[in-house]
C-alpha positions as CSV (number, residue, x, y, z in Angstrom):
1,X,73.1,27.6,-158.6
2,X,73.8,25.1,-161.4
3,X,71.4,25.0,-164.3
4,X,71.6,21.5,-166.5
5,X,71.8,22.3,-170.2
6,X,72.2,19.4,-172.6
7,X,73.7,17.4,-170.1
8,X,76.5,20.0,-168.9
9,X,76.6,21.5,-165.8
10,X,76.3,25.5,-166.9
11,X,76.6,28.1,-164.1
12,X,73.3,30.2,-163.8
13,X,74.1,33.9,-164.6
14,X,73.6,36.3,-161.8
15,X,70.7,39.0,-162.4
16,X,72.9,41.9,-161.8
17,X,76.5,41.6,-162.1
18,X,77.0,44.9,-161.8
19,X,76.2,44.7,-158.6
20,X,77.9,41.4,-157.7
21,X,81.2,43.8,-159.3
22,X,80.2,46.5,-156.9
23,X,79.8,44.3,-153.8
24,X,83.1,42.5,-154.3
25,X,84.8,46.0,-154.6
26,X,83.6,47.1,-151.4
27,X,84.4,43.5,-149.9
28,X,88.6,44.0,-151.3
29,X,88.3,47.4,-149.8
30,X,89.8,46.5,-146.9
31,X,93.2,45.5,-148.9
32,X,93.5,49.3,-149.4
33,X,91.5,51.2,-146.6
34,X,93.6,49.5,-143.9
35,X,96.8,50.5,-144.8
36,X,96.0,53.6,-145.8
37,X,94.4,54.5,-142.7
38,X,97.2,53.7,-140.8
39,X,99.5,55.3,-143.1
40,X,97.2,58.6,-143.0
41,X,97.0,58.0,-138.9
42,X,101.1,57.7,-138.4
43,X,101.9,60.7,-140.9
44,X,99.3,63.2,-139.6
45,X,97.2,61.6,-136.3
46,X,93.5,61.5,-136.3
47,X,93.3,64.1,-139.1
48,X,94.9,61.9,-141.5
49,X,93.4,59.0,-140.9
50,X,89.8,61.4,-141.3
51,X,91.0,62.4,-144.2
52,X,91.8,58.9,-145.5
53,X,88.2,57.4,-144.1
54,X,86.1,60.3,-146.0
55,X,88.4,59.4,-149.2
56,X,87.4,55.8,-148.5
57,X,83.9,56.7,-147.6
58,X,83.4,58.9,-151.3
59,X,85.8,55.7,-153.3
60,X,82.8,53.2,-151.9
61,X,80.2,55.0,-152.5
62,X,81.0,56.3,-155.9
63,X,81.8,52.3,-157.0
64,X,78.2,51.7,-155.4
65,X,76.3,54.3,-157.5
66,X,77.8,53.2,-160.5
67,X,76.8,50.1,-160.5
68,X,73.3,51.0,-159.6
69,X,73.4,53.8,-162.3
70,X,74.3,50.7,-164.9
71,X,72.2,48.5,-163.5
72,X,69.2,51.1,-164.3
73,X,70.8,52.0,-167.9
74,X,70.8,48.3,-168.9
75,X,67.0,47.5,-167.9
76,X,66.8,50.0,-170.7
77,X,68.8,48.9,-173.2
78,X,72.2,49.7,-174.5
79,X,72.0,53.2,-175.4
80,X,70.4,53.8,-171.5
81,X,73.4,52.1,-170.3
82,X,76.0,54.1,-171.9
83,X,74.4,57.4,-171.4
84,X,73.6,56.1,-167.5
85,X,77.8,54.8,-167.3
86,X,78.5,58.6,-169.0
87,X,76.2,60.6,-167.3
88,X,77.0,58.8,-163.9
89,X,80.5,59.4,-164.1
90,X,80.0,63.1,-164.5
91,X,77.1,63.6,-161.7
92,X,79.0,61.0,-159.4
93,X,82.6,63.2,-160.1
94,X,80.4,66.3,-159.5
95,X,79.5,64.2,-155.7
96,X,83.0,63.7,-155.1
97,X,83.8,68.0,-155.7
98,X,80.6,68.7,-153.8
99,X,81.8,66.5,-150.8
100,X,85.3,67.8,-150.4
101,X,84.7,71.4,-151.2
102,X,82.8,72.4,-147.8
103,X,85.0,70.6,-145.9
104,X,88.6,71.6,-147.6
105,X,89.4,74.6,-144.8
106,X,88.2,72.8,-141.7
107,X,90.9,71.5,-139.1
108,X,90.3,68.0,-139.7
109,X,91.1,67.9,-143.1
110,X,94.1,67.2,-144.8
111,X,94.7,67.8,-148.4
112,X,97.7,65.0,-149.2
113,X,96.3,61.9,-147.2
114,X,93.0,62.4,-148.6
115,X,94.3,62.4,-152.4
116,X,96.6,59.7,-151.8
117,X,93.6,57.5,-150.9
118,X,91.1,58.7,-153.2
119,X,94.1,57.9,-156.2
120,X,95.3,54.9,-154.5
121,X,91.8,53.0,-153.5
122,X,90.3,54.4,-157.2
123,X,93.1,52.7,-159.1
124,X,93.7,50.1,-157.0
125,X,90.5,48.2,-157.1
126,X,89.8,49.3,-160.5
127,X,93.0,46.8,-161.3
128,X,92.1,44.6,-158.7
129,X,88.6,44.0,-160.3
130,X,89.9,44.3,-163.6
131,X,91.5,40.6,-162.9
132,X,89.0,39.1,-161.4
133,X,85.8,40.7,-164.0
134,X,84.7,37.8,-166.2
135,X,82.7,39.4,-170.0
136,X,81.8,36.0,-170.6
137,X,78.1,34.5,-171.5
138,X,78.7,31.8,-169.4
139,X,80.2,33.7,-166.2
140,X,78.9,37.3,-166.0
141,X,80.0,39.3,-163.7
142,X,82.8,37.7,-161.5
143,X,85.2,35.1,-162.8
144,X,84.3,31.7,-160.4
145,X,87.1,30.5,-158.9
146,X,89.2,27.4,-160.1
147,X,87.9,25.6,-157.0
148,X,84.3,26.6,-157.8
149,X,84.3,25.7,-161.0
150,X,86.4,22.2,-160.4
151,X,83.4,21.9,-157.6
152,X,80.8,22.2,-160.1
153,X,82.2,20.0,-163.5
């Protein structure tokens, strides 16, 4: 996965980093959902932690359709992009309502877990990835790690 230019080894940029983004979310997910879920199961039982795993379920998902919404937008161009990251904010926060709002009076549910995690995983892998999220030319996508890139000079 190492093109030669000029005689320097120069990473080859992924196709869709958006994606590569997306999937590493979903990978650190785990960092957050497991706590959580035991925090949700200990405070309330096995509504809680239901709660917390259809908060995680929606958090995943709506990380996943953003990145494919981007994805689309920037086969387009620049302006597609922006109206797709815009407009799939809105419709993907209108999924997240029309999830929660059949469910909100059954049993099951509980209000507080499920907030805590939706807050909680949004935020925290938004900072997570924030850290790790490389805008460079030469590394779109996700930052290499220093081993990787010592591996590859």
């Amino acid at each position: 996965m190492v093109a030669e230019a000029g005689g320097a080894s120069v990473p080859e940029a992924s196709t869709a980093p958006e994606r590569d983004v997306a999937r590493d979310m979903i990978r650190r997910s785990a960092l957050f959902g497991v706590p959580l879920l035991a925090g949700g199961a200990l405070g309330w039982g096995w509504t809680g932690a239901l709660s917390v795993a259809l908060a995680l379920v929606l958090v995943l998902v709506n990380f996943a359709l953003g990145a494919a919404a981007i994805g689309w937008g920037a086969r387009m161009g620049p302006s597609a992009m922006m109206a797709a990251a815009m407009g799939g904010y809105v419709v993907r926060l209108g999924i997240v309502t029309a999830a929660v709002l059949p469910v909100r009076h059954h049993d099951w549910f509980e209000l507080l877990p499920f907030a805590v995690a939706l807050l909680v995983t949004h935020l925290g892998l938004l900072i997570v990835e924030a850290r790790r999220v490389s805008a460079s030319l030469a590394f779109p996508g996700l930052k290499p790690s220093r081993s990787s890139r010592e591996r590859s000079a």
